[in-house]
C-alpha positions as CSV (number, residue, x, y, z in Angstrom):
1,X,-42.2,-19.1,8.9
2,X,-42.8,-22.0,11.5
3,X,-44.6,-21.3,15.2
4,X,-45.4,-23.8,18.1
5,X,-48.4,-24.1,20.2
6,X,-47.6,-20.8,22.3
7,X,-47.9,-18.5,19.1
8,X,-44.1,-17.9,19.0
9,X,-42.8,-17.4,15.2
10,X,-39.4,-18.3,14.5
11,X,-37.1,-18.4,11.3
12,X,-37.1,-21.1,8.6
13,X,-34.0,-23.0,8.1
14,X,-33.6,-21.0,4.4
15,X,-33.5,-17.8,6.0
16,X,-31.0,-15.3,7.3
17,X,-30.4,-12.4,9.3
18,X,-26.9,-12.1,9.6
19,X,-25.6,-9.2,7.0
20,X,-21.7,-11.1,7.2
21,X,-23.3,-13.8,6.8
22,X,-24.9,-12.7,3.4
23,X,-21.4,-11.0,2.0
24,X,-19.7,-14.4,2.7
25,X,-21.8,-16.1,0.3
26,X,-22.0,-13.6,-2.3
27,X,-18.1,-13.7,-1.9
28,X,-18.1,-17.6,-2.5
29,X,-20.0,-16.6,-5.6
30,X,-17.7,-13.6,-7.4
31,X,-15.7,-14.3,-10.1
32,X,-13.0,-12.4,-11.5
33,X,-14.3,-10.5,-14.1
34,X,-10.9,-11.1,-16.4
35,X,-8.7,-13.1,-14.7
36,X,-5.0,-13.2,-15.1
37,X,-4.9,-15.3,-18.9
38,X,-2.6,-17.7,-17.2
39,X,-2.6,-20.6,-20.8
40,X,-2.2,-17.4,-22.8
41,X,0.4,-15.9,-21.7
42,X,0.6,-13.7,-25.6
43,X,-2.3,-12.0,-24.4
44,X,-0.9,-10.3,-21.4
45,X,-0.5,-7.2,-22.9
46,X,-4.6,-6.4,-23.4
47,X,-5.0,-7.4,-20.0
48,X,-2.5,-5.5,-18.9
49,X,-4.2,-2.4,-20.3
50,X,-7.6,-3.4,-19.2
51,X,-6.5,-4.1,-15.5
52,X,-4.8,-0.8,-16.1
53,X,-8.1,1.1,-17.2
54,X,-9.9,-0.8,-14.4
55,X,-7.3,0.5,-11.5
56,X,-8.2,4.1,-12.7
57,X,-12.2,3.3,-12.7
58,X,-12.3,2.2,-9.7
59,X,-10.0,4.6,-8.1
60,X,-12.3,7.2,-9.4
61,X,-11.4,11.0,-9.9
62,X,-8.7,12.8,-8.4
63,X,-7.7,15.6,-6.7
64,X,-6.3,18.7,-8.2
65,X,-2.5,19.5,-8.4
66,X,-1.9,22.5,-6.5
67,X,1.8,24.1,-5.7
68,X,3.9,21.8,-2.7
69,X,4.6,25.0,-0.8
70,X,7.1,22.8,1.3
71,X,7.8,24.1,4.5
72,X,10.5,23.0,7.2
73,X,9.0,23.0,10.4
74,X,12.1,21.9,12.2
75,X,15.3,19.8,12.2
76,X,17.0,17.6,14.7
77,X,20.5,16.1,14.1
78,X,20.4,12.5,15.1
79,X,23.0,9.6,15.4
80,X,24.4,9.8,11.7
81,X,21.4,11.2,10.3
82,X,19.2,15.1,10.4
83,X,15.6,14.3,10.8
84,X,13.5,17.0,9.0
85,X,10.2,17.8,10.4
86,X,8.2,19.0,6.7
87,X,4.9,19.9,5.7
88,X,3.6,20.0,1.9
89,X,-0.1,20.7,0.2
90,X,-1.5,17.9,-1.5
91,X,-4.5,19.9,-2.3
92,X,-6.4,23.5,-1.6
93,X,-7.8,22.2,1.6
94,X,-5.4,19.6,2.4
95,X,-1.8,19.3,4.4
96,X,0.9,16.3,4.8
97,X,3.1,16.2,7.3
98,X,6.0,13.8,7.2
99,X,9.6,13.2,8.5
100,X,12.5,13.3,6.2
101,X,15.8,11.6,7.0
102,X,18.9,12.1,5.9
103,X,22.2,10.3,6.3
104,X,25.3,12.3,7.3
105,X,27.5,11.2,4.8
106,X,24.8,12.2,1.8
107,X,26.6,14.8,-0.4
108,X,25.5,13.6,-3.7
109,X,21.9,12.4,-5.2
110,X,21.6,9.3,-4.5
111,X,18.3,6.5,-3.8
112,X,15.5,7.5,-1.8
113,X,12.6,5.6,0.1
114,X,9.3,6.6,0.8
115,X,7.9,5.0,3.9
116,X,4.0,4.3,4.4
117,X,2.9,3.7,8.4
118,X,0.8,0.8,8.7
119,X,-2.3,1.2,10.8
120,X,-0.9,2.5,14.2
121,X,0.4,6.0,15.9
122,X,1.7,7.3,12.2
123,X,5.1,8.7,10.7
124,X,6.2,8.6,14.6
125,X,6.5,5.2,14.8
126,X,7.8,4.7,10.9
127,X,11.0,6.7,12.3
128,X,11.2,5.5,16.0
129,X,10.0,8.1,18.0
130,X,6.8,6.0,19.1
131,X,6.5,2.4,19.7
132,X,3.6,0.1,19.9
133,X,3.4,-3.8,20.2
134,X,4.1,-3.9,16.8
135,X,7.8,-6.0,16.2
136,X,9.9,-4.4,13.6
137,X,7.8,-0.8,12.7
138,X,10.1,1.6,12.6
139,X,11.7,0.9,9.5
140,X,12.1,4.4,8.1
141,X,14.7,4.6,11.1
142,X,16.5,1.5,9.8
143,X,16.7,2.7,6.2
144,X,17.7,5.5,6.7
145,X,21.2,4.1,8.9
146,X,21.3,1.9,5.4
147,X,22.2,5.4,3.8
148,X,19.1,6.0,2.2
149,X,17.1,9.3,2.4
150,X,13.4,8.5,3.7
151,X,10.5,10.1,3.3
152,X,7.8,9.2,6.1
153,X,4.9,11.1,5.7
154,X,1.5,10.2,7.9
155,X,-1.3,9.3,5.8
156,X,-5.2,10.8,5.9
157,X,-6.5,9.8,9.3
158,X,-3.1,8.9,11.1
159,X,-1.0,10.5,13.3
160,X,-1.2,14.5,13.2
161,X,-3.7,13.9,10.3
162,X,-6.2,12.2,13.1
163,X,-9.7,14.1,13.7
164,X,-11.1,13.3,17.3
165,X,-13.2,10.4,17.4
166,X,-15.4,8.7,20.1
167,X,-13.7,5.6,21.4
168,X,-16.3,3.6,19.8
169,X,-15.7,5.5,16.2
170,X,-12.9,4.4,14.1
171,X,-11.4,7.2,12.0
172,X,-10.5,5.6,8.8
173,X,-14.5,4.2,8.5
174,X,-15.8,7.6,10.0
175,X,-13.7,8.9,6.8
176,X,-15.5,6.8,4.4
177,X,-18.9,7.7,5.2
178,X,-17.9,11.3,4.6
179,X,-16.0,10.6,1.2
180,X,-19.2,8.6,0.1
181,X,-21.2,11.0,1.1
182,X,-18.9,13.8,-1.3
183,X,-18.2,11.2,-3.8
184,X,-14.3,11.0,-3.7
185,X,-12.1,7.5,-2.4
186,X,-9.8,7.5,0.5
187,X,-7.3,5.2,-1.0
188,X,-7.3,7.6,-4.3
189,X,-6.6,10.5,-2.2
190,X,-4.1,9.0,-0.2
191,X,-2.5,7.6,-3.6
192,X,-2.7,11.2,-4.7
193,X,-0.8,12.5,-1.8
194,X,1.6,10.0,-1.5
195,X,2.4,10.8,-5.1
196,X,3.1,14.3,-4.0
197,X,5.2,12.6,-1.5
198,X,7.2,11.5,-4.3
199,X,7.1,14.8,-6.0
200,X,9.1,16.5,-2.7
201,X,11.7,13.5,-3.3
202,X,12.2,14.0,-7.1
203,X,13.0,17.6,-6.1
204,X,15.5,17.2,-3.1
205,X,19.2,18.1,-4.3
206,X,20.3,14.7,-2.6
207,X,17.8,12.4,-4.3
208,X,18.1,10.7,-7.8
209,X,14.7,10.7,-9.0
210,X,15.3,7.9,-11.4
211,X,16.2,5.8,-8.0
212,X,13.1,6.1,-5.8
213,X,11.8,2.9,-3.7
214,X,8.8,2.7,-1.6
215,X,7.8,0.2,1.4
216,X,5.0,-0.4,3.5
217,X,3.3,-2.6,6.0
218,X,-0.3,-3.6,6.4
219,X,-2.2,-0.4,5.9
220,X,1.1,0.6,4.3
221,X,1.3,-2.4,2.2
222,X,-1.7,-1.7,0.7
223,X,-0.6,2.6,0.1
224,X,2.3,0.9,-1.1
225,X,1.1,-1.5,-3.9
226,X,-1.3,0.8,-5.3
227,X,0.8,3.8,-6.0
228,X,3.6,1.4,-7.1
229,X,0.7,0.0,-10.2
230,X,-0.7,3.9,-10.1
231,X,2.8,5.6,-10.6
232,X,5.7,4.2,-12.2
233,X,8.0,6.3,-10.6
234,X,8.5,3.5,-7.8
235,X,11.3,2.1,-9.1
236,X,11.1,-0.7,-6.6
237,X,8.2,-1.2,-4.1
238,X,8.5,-4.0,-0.6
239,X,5.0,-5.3,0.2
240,X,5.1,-6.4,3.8
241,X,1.7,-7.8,5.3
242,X,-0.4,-7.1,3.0
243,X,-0.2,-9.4,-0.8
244,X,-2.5,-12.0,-0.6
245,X,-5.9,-11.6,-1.9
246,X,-9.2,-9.3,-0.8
247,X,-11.7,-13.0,-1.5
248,X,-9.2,-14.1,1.0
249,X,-8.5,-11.5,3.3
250,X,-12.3,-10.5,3.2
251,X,-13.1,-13.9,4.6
252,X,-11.5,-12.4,8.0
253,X,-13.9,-10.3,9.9
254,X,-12.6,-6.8,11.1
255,X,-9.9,-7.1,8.8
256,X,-10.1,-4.3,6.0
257,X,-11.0,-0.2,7.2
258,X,-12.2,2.3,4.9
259,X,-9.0,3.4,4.4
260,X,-8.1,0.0,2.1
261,X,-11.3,-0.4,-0.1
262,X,-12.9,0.7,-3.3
263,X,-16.7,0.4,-4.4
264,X,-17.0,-2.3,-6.1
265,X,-13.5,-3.9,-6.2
266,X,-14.5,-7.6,-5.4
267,X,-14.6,-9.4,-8.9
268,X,-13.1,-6.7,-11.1
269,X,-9.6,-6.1,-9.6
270,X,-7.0,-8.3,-7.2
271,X,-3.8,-8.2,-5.8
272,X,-2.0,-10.1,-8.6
273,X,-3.5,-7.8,-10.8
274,X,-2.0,-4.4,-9.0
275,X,1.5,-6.5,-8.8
276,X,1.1,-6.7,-12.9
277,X,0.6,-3.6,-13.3
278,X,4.4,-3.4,-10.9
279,X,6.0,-5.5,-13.2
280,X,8.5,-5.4,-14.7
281,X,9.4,-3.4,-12.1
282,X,10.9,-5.0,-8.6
283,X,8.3,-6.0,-6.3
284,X,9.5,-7.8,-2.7
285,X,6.4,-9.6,-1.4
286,X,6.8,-10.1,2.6
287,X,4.4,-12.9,4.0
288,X,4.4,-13.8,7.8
289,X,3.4,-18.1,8.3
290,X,1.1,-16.8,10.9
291,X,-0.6,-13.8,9.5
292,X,-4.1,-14.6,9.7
293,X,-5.2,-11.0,7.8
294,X,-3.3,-11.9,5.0
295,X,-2.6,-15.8,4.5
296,X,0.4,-17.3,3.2
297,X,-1.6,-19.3,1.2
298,X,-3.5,-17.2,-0.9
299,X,-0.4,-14.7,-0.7
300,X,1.7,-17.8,-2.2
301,X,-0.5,-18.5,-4.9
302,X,-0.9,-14.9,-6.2
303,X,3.0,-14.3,-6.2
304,X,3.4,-17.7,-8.6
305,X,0.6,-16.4,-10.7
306,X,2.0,-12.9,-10.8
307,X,6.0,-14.2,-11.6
308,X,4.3,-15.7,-14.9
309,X,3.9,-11.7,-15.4
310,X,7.9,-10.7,-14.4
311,X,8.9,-13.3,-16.6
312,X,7.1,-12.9,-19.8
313,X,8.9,-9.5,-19.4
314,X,12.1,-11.3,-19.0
315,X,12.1,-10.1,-15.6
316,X,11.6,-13.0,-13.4
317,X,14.4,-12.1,-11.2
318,X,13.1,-9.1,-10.0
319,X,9.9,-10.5,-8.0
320,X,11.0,-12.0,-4.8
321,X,8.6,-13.4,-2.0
322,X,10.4,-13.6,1.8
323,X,7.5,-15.9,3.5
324,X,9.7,-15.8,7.4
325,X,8.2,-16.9,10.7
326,X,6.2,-14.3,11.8
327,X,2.9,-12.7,12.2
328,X,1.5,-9.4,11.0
329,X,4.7,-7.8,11.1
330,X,7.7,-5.9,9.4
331,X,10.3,-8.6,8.7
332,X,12.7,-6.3,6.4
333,X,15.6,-8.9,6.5
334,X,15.7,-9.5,2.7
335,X,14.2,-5.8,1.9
336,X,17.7,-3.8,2.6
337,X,19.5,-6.5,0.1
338,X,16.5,-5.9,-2.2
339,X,16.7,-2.1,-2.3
340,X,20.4,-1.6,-2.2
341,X,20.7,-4.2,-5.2
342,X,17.3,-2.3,-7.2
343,X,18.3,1.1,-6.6
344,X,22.0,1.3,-6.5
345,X,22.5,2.5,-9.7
346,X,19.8,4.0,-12.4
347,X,16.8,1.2,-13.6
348,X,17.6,-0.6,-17.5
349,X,15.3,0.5,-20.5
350,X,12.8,-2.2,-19.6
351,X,12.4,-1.1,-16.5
352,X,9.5,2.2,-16.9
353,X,10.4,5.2,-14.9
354,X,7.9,8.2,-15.6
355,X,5.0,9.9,-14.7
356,X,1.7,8.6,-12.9
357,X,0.3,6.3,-15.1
């Protein structure tokens, strides 16, 4: 410590008060604990299985199955489509509700999408009925007018899934505390329901289970990616605003909620490795030039590094990365030619289709 003549003590250069501050230069210090083996390209499959391993680690335990009990709570007939008003259980103590569309002319089973909100009113503005600032956001509306039944539930914390919270609480870090305190992981448990999401699809007479996609912006990128590595019955997954990387997106203050984190994830698991785990399945990577949450850069980077994945499988052609002019937004211009060509007709042997993995 230094002082002048006056008594007053003040900080040494070396030292620090700021706690952002500290995690920024621990960040510039993390490696990855078993990076992608990028000049050994043979060894993919052990680090497949030990990013594999690591996904479940960190996600931690999950809930238990219980019966869907699906209820219909009503149903509206819209321009060329019925929108469904449903309810589900996830777990003993826990509800979803969601919106499912379907097209008029649906008399057959045929693709499905399920639709993840991004950080925002909820399922409401997923299918139209609420709008924010956000360009673009109601994208379960425009699948569903592409002929596609949609499933757009609201995820823990968002829309009629929303506690009451002082203005200066935010609910999906208020959440966190509360799962830290109980020892559970909001992303797993929103995983967990969102693969119960795909449980009501596989059983609706219209849907082909074998030809279910799922899309997602920001908050719903990040829902979206990790079920797509968690459960391989996403048969093709659109990543909007989110791929990049957590060293880079971390760098951005304000940026993550505790809706999008796991303990310990910085070192020992990354985007590219959650898009691995995707492969060889189809994975549509949407990156805004002005996106400062999520950079183009970093996003740019991890998508080459993760095509050296697709195409070891032989599968090259079924990672595509639409970088448009934008900010953190929606763009779905390539995502309807993605889906219709992915799910239009049931996925080849090398393509896994099963249970969660």
């Amino acid at each position: 410590m230094s002082g002048d003549a006056q008594g007053l003590v003040f900080p040494t250069p070396q030292r620090n008060y700021s706690s952002w501050y500290q995690w920024m230069v621990r960040l510039a210090s993390t490696a990855h604990e078993d990076p992608l083996p990028e000049g050994d390209l043979d060894s993919l499959p052990r680090w497949l299985d030990g990013r594999r391993r690591r996904l479940a680690q960190l996600l931690g335990p999950m809930p238990t199955a219980v019966p869907l009990n699906l209820e219909t709570l009503e149903s509206v007939q819209c321009d060329g489509y019925r929108r469904d008003k449903i309810v589900f259980d996830s777990e003993d103590t826990m509800s979803v509700p969601a919106y499912l569309l379907v097209p008029d002319d649906r008399f057959s089973a045929g693709a499905a999408v399920l639709a993840c909100h991004g950080h925002g009113p909820g399922k409401s503005q997923a299918v139209g009925l609420e709008h924010t600032d956000a360009p673009n956001s109601d994208y379960a509306l425009q699948l569903v007018r592409q002929g596609y039944v949609v499933l757009a539930p609201d995820l823990r914390c968002f829309g009629e899934r929303q506690d009451w919270n002082p203005e200066d609480h935010y609910a999906c870090d208020t959440n966190l505390v509360h799962a830290v305190m109980a020892g559970w992981n909001p992303l797993a448990q929103n995983v967990w329901d969102l693969g119960c999401c795909l449980d009501v699809l596989a059983g609706h007479p219209l849907v082909d289970a074998d030809r279910i996609g799922m899309v997602g912006l920001s908050y719903g990128g990040t829902v979206t990616l990790f079920t797509a590595a968690y459960d391989h019955r996403v048969v093709a997954a659109v990543v909007s605003g989110y791929f990049s990387s957590w060293a880079a997106s971390h760098k951005m203050p304000w940026n993550m909620c505790g809706s999008q984190v796991l303990y310990d994830m910085l070192g020992h698991l990354e985007h590219e490795d959650l898009a691995a785990l995707v492969s060889p399945r189809p994975l549509l990577v949407e990156t805004g030039t002005e996106d400062m949450l999520f950079p183009v850069a970093s996003a740019t980077e991890s998508v080459r590094r993760t095509r050296l994945v697709y195409e070891q499988a032989g599968a090259g052609e079924r990672l595509e990365h639409d970088v448009f002019a934008g900010e953190h937004q929606w763009h779905g211009v390539a995502s309807v030619a993605f889906l219709n060509r992915w799910l239009s007709h049931r996925p080849t042997p090398g393509n896994p289709v099963g249970t969660r993995a």
